[in-house]
C-alpha positions as CSV (number, residue, x, y, z in Angstrom):
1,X,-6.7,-74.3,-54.0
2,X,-7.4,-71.1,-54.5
3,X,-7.6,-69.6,-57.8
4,X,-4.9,-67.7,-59.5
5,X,-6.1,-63.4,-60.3
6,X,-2.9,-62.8,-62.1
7,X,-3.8,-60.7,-65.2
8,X,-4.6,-57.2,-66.6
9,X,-8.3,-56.0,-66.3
10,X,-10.2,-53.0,-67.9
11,X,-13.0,-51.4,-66.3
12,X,-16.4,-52.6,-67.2
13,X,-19.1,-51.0,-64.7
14,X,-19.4,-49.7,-61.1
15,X,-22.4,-48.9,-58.9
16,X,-22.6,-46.9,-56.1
17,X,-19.1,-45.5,-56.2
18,X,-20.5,-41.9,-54.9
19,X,-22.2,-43.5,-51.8
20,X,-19.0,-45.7,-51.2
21,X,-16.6,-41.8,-51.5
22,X,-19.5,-40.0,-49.5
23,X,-19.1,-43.0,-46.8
24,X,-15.0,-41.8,-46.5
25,X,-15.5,-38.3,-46.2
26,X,-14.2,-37.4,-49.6
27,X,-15.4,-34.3,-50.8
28,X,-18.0,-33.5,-53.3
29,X,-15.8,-32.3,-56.2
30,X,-13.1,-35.2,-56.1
31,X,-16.5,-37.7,-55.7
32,X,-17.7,-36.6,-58.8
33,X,-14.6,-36.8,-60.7
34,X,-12.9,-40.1,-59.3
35,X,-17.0,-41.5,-60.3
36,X,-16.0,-40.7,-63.7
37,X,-12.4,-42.1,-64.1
38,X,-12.2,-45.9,-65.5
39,X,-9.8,-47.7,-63.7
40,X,-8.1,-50.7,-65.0
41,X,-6.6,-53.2,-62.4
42,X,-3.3,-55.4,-63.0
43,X,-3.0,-58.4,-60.5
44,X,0.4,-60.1,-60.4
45,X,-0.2,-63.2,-57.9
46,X,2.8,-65.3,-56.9
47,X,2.2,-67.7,-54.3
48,X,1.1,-65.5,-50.8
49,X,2.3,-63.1,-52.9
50,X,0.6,-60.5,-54.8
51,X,0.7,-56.7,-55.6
52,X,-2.8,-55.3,-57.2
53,X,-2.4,-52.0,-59.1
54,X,-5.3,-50.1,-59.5
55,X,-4.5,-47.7,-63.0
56,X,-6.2,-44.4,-63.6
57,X,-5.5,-41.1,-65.7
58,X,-5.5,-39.5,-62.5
59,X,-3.2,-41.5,-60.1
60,X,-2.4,-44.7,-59.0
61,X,-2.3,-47.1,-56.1
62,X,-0.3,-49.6,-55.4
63,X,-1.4,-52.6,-53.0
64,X,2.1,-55.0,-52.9
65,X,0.9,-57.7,-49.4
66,X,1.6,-61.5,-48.3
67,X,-1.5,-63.3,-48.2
68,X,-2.6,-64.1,-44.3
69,X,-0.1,-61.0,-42.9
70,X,-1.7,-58.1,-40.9
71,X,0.4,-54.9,-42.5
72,X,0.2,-51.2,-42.3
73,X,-1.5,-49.9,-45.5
74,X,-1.3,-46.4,-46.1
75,X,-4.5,-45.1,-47.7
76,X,-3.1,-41.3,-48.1
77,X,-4.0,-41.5,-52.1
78,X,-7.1,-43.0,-51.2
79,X,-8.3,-40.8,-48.4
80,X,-6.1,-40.0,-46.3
81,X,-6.3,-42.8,-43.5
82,X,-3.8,-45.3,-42.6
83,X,-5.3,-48.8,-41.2
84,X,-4.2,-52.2,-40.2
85,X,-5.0,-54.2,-43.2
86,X,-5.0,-58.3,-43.5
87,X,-5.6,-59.8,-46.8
88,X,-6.4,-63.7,-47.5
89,X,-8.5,-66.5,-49.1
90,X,-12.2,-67.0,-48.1
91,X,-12.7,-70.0,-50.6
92,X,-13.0,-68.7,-54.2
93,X,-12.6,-65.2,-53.0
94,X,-9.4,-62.6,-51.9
95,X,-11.0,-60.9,-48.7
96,X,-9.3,-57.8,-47.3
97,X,-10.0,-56.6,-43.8
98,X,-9.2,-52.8,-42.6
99,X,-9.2,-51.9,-39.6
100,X,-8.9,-48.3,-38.8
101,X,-11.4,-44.6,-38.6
102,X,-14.1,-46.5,-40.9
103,X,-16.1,-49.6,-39.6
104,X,-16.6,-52.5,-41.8
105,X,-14.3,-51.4,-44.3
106,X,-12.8,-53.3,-46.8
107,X,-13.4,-55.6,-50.1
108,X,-13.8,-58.9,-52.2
109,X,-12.4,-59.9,-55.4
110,X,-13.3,-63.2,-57.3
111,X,-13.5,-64.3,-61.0
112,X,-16.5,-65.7,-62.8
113,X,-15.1,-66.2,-65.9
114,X,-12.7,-63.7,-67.3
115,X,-14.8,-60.5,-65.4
116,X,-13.3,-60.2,-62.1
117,X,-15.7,-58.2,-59.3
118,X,-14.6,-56.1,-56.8
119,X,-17.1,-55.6,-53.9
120,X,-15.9,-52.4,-51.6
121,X,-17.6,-51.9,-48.3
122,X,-17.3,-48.9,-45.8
123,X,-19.7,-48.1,-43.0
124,X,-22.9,-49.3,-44.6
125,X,-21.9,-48.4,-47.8
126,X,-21.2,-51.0,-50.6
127,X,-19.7,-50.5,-54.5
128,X,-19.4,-53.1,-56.9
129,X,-17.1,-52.5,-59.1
130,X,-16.9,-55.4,-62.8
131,X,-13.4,-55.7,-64.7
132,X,-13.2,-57.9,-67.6
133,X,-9.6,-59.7,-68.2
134,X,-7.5,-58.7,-71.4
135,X,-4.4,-60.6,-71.1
């Protein structure tokens, strides 16, 4: 069974968030301020359920999916895109898929402990991002 992410998380550490933004075609200036901003994350899980906010002083996204069900996710805060997105178990770990302009895109969360990771991939590009749980 897999494990349940619900819970708020504050930002702990990222690497590689500039090569990750270069690999998506954002531009230089909004690189170097969205590598500054310190997101936290809020996971409310509810069966194949769940809806992952990602919170930062400059604006928010909202991912709200079932579990195993292919949907159209619009990236348009993000980057611009839209893509076909599936998200689901792979043991211990929440794996999302996105297909769309970008090969190999997508990420992995899992817990180990109370820090949940967050490994982002685009092209050959790859951020890890480190939360640790608050409530």
């Amino acid at each position: 069974m897999p494990p349940n992410l619900t819970g708020y998380y504050r930002f702990v550490s990222q690497d590689n968030m500039d090569g990750y933004l270069r690999a998506l075609d954002i531009n230089v200036a909004l690189r170097k301020l969205v590598c500054l901003l310190k997101p936290d994350k809020e996971i409310i899980h509810a069966g194949d359920h769940m809806t992952i906010r990602t919170i930062t002083s400059l604006r928010n996204y909202i991912m709200d999916f079932d579990l195993g069900k292919e949907f159209e996710e619009d990236l348009g805060p993000v980057d611009g895109r839209k893509c076909q997105t599936v998200v689901s178990w792979e043991g211990d770990q929440l794996v999302c898929e996105q297909q769309g302009e970008k090969r190999n895109r997508g990420w992995r969360h899992w817990l180990e402990g109370d820090h949940l990771h967050l490994v982002r991939r685009t092209e050959d590009e790859v951020c890890v991002q480190i939360f640790q749980k608050v409530k």
